[in-house]
C-alpha positions as CSV (number, residue, x, y, z in Angstrom):
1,X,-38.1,-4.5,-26.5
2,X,-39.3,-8.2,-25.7
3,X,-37.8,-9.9,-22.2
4,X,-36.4,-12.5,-24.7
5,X,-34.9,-10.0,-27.3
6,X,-31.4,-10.8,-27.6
7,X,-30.6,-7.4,-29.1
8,X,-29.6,-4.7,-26.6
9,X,-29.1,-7.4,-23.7
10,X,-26.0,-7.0,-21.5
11,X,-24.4,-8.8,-19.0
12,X,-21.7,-7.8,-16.9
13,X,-18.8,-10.2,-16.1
14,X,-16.3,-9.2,-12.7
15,X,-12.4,-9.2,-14.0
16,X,-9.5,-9.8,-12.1
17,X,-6.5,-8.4,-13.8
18,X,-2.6,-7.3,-12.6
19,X,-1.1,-4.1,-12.5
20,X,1.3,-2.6,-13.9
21,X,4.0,-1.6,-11.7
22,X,3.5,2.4,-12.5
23,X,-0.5,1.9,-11.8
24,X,0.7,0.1,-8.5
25,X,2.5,2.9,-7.5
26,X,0.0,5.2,-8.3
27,X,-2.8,3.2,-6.6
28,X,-0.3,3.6,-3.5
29,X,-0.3,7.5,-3.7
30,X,-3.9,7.4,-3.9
31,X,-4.8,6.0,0.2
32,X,-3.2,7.5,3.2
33,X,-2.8,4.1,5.1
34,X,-2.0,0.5,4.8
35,X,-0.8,-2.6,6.7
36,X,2.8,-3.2,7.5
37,X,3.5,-6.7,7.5
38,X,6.8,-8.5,9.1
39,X,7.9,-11.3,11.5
40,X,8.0,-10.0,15.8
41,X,9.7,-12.4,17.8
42,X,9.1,-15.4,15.3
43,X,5.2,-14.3,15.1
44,X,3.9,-12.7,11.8
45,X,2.5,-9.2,12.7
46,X,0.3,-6.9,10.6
47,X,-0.1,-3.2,11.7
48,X,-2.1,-0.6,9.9
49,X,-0.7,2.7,9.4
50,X,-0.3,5.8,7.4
51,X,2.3,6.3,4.8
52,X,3.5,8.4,2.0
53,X,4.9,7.5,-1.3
54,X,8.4,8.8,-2.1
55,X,8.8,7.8,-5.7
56,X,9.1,4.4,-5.5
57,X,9.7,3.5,-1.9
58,X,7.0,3.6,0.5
59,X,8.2,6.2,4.2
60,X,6.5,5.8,7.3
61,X,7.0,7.9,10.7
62,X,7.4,5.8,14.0
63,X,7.9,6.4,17.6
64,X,11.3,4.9,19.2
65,X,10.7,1.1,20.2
66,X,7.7,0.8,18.6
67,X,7.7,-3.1,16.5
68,X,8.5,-1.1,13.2
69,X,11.5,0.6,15.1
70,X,12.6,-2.5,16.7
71,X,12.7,-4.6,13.3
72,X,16.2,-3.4,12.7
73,X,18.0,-1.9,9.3
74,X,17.6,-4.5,6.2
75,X,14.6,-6.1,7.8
76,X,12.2,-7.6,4.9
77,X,9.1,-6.7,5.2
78,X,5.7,-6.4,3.1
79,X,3.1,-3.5,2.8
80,X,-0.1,-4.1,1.8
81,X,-2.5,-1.1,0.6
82,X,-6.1,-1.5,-1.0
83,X,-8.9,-0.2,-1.9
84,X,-13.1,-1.5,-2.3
85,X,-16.2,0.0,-3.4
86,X,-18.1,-3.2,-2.0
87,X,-21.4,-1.8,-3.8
88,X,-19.9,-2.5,-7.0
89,X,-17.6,-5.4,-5.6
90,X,-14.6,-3.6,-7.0
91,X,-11.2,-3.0,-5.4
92,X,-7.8,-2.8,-6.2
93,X,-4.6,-4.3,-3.7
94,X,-1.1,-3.7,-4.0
95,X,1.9,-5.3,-2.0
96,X,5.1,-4.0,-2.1
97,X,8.1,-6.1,-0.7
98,X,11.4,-5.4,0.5
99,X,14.2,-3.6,3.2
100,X,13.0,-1.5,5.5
101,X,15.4,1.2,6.6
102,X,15.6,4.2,9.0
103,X,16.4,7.5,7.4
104,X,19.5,8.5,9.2
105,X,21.4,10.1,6.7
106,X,20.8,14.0,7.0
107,X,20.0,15.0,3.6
108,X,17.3,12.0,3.6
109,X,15.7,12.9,7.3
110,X,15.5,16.5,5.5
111,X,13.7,15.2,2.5
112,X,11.6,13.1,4.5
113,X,10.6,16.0,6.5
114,X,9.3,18.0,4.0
115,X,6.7,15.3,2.7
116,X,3.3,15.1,3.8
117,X,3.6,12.7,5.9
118,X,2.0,13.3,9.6
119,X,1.5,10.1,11.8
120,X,-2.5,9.5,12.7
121,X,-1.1,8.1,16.4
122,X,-0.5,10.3,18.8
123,X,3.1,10.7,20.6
124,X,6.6,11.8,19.3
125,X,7.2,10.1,15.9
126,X,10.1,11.4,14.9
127,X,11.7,8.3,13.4
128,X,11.2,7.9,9.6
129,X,11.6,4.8,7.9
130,X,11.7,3.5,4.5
131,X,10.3,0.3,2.3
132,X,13.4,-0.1,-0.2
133,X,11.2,-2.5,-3.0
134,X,12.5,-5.3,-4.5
135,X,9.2,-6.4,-5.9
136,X,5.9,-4.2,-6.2
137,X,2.7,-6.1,-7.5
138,X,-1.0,-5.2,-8.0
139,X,-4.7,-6.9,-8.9
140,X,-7.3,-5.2,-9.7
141,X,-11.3,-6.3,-9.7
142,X,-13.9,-4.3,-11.6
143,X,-17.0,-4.9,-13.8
144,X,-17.1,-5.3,-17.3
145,X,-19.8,-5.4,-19.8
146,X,-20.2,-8.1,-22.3
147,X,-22.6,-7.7,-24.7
């Protein structure tokens, strides 16, 4: 084929599109950690850590009077989770928003207990807490051909 033939040439365009909120969730299930995000002392704070999704409510583990502990029941917070394959420049993101609550109830603390859920810090973490959603929303990047 000629350099200049038209036929069979392909070019590939990068597309950013939303997700649905099931493929958000699912994206969620798919990485062990991402960033909480809330407001310390009137500052905005963003820590990374691990996670589990729990239908559709996002549980952490935290020590006592860690920032996350501290934030108090009904706090709003946002967490943040992604994913990149920077040698293709594609990636997903997903941000949940909502109330973050401590498991206190015993049925829940049980529940909680039997997920996979094992804090990457070291230290007693036996405080579980959960993202209650009010809003869950997704982009996606990835390659597409155009002929």
């Amino acid at each position: 084929m000629e350099p200049n033939d038209p036929i069979g040439q392909q070019r590939v365009i990068m597309v950013i599109e939303d997700l649905a909120a099931e493929a958000c969730w699912s994206r969620l299930a798919q990485v062990p950690t991402g960033r909480l995000c809330f407001v310390d002392s009137g500052d905005p704070m963003v820590l990374p850590l691990n996670h589990v999704v729990d239908g559709h409510s996002i549980v952490i583990r935290t020590a006592s009077g860690t920032a996350p502990h501290r934030l108090g029941k009904g706090a709003t917070v946002a967490f943040e989770a992604d994913a990149t394959e920077p040698a293709t420049c594609e990636g997903w993101s997903v941000v949940v928003r909502g109330y973050l609550d401590e498991l206190i109830d015993s049925d829940e603390l049980a529940a909680a207990r039997r997920l996979d859920l094992h804090p990457w810090a070291s230290g007693h973490r036996d405080h579980f807490l959960r993202i209650r959603p009010w809003a869950v929303t997704g982009r996606e990047i990835s390659a597409r051909v155009i002929e």
